[in-house]
N, C-alpha and C positions, 0 to 999 in steps of 0.2 A: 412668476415671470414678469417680467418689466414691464410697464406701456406700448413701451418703447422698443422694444423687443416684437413685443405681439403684431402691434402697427406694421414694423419692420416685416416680418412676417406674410403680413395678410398682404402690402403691398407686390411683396417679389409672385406670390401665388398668382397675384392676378394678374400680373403683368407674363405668367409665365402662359394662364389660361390663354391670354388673349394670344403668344404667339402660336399656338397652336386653334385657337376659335378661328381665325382672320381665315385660316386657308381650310377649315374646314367648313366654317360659313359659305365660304365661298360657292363650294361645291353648291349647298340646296339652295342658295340666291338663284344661281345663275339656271337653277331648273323653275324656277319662279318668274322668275322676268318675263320671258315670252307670254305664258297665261297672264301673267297680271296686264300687260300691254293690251293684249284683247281686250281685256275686263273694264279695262277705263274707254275703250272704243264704245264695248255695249255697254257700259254704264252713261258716259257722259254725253253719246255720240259720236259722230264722223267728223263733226265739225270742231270737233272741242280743242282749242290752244295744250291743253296740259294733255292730252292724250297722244296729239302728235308730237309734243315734247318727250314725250316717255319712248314715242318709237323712235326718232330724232339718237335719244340718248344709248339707246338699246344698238342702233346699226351704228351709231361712231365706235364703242365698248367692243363690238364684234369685228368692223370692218377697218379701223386705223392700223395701220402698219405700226408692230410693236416696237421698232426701233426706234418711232417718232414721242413710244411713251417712257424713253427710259431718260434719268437724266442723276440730279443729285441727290435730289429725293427720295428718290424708291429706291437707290444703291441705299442710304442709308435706312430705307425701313426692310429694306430686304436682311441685313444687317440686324437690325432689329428684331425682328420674326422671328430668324432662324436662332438668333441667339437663347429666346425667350422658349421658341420649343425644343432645341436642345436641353436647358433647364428642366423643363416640365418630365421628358422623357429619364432626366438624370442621365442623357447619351454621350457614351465617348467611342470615339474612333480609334482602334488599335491598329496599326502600322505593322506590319512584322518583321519590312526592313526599307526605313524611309528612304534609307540611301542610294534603292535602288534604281528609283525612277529619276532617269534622266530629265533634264529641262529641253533636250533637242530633238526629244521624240514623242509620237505620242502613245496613247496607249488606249487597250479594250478593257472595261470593267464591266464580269459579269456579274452583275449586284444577286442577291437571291438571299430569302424568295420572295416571289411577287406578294403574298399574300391578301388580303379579304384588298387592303390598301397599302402600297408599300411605301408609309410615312417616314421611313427614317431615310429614301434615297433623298429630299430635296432637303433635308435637315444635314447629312453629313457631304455633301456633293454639291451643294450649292455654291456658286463660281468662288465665293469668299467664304465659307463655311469656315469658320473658326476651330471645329476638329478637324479641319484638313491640318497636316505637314506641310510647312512653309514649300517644300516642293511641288509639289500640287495644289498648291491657295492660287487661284486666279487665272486658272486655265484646267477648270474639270467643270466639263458640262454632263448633265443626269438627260435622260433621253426620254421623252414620257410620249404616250399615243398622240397621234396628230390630232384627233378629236379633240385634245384638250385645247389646241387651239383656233377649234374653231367656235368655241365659246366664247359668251364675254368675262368680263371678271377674272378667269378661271387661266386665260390663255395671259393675262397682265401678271399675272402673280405672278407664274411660271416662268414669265419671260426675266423678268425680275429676278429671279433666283438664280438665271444660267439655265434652267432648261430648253431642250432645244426636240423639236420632231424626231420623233422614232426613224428618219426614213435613211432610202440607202444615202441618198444626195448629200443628205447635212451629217452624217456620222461620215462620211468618206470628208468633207470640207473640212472640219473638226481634225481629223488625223492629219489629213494633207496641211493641217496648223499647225502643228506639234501639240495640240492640247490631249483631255482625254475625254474621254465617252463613256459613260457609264449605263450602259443599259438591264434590263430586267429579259432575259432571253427565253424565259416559262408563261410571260403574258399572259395573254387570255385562255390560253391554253392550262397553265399550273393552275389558273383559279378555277377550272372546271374539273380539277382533280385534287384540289383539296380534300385534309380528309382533317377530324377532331380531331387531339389527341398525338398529333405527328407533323414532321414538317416532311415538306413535299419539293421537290427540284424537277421541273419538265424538260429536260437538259438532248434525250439521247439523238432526237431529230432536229433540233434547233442548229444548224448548220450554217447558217445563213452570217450570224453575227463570226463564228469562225472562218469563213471566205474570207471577210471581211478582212477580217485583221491580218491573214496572210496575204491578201491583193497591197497592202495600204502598207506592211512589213510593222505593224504596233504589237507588241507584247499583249497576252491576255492574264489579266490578275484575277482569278477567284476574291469574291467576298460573299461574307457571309452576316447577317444581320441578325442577332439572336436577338429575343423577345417581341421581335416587332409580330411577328403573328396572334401572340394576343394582346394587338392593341387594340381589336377591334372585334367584337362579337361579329358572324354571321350563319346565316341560312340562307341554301343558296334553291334554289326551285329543280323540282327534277323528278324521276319516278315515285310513287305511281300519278300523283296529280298532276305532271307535264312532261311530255314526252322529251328524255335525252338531247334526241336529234332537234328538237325546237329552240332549247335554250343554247343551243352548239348552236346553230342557224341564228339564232341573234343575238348573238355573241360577235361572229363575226362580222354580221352586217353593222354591226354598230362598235364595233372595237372593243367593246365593256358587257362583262359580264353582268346582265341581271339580278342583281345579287342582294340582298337584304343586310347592311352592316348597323350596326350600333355600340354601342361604345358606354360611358360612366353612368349609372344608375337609367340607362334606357336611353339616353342622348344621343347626337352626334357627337360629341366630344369623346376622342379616345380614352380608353382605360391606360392611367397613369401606371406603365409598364416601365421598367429598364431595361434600355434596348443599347447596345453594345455590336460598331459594326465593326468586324474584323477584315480589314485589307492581307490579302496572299501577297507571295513574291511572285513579281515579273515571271510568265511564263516565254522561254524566248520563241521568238517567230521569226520564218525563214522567210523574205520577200518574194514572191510570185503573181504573177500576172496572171493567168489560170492555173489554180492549184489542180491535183485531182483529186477526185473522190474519196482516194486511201489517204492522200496528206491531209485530207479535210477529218478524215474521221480519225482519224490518230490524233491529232490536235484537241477535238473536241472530247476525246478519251483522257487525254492529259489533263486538259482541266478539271473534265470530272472528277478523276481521282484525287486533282489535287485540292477540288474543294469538300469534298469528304474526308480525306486527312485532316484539312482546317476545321473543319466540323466537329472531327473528333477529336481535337486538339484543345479546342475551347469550351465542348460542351458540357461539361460538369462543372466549371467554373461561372458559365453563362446565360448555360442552358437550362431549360427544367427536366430532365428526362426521357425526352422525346428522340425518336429514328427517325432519321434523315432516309426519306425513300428518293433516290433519284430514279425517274421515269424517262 
């Protein structure tokens, strides 16, 4: 093989590494920072210039209003990122009919499943994600826990990419834009029922994201993200060494599950999987102001069915073998 070839090579890998290191760095930085800030308090003193620098830089990072950090820059390293970890995952986004999303409305994406990490929503959902359809390029925001921003680091990135808070406020603002909202509706919830060997959907009580979309009148799209479940090794704590109801209890008190993930020979760095996320067709939705309980569960029945259809539509060709258990 050529020089020049190999060079070629080893270049595109590591530029591929880094789009997916940068946002998975981020994550154990930002669990770092606070103890390190301490550490230079008791190491260097109370008094010390570089320590109150480090706190200084720690509450700007955490407390600036993120609209003050976006500009031409991080559009185009956002750009950047996602392009390089789309690469690395070998990810493409299947449509199954692009034409059918209008640009005058907008729409509910229920992305699934959440799995250990669900790396492929800020990868394929990001506001300019290059596997988007030019119908959906630059008005599709991914919806990730508010936790995430109220870290530092971790909430810039995010911000960066088009994600926006899980909450009712900003996914109703969102619709009432005509853009779309892609959330993960199994949460914390599906990651507490994970299981090896199978993929898992926490779908039949999750109601909330369907209100939704009938108060707001947005279609709801089924998708489905094959491979992204082993991108990432985990172990997650639970009987007999820790009681159920404990890791349920802080789980919720902290929005994240407890969870032990790992990824390429013991790292953080995900396992170079090929991940393929399939978009459903527009489910239609009737406008209501208070739906009721049977329009709400009919609805959320529809979806189901119709992402298990797409499940089983794509899963020999995509999939490794695995049942789709929705819960």
């Amino acid at each position: 093989m050529p020089v020049r070839r190999i060079l070629h090579k080893l270049c595109d890998a590591t530029l591929e590494f880094t789009g997916v290191g940068i946002y998975v760095s981020a994550i154990y930085i930002t669990a770092l920072l606070p103890p390190a800030v301490l550490a230079a308090f008791f190491l260097l003193g109370p008094a010390s210039p570089t320590a109150w620098a480090a706190l200084a830089a720690l509450a700007a990072l955490t407390l600036t209003p993120l609209p003050l950090t976006t500009g031409a820059l991080s559009e185009r390293f956002a750009r950047f990122s996602v392009g390089r970890a789309a690469a690395y995952f070998h990810a493409r986004l299947i449509c199954e009919d692009a034409e059918a999303f209008r640009s005058d409305r907008g729409y509910v994406f229920g992305f699934c499943p959440h799995s250990a990490l669900p790396v492929a929503l800020p990868i394929a959902f990001a506001t300019n994600s290059p596997l988007l359809p030019k119908s959906l390029r630059g008005r599709t925001h991914g919806l990730a826990s508010s936790v995430c921003f109220a870290v530092p680091i971790v909430r810039q990135l995010y911000w960066w990419l088009g994600v926006r808070p899980a909450t009712r406020a900003c996914m109703r603002g969102l619709l009432a834009e005509r853009r779309v909202a892609v959330l993960t509706p199994g949460g914390v919830q599906e990651v507490l029922r994970m299981e090896h060997g199978s993929e898992v959907a926490y779908l039949t009580c999750r109601t909330g994201f369907v209100r939704m979309a009938i108060q707001c009148g947005a279609p709801i799209v089924p998708v489905w993200a094959f491979g992204q479940t082993r991108a990432y090794s985990w172990v997650r704590p639970g009987p007999p060494l820790v009681p159920a109801w404990l890791v349920s209890r802080i789980s919720r008190t902290f929005g994240a599950v407890p969870i032990l993930m790992y990824g390429a020979y013991g790292t953080p760095m995900p396992h170079r999987e090929r991940i393929t996320i399939v978009v459903g067709r527009p489910i239609a939705v009737q406008q209501m102001d208070e739906p009721s309980k049977e329009v709400v569960s009919e609805l959320l029945q529809n979806f189901m069915d119709e992402l298990q259809a797409l499940y089983d539509k794509y899963k020999e060709q995509y999939g490794k073998g695995e049942e789709l258990h929705i819960l």
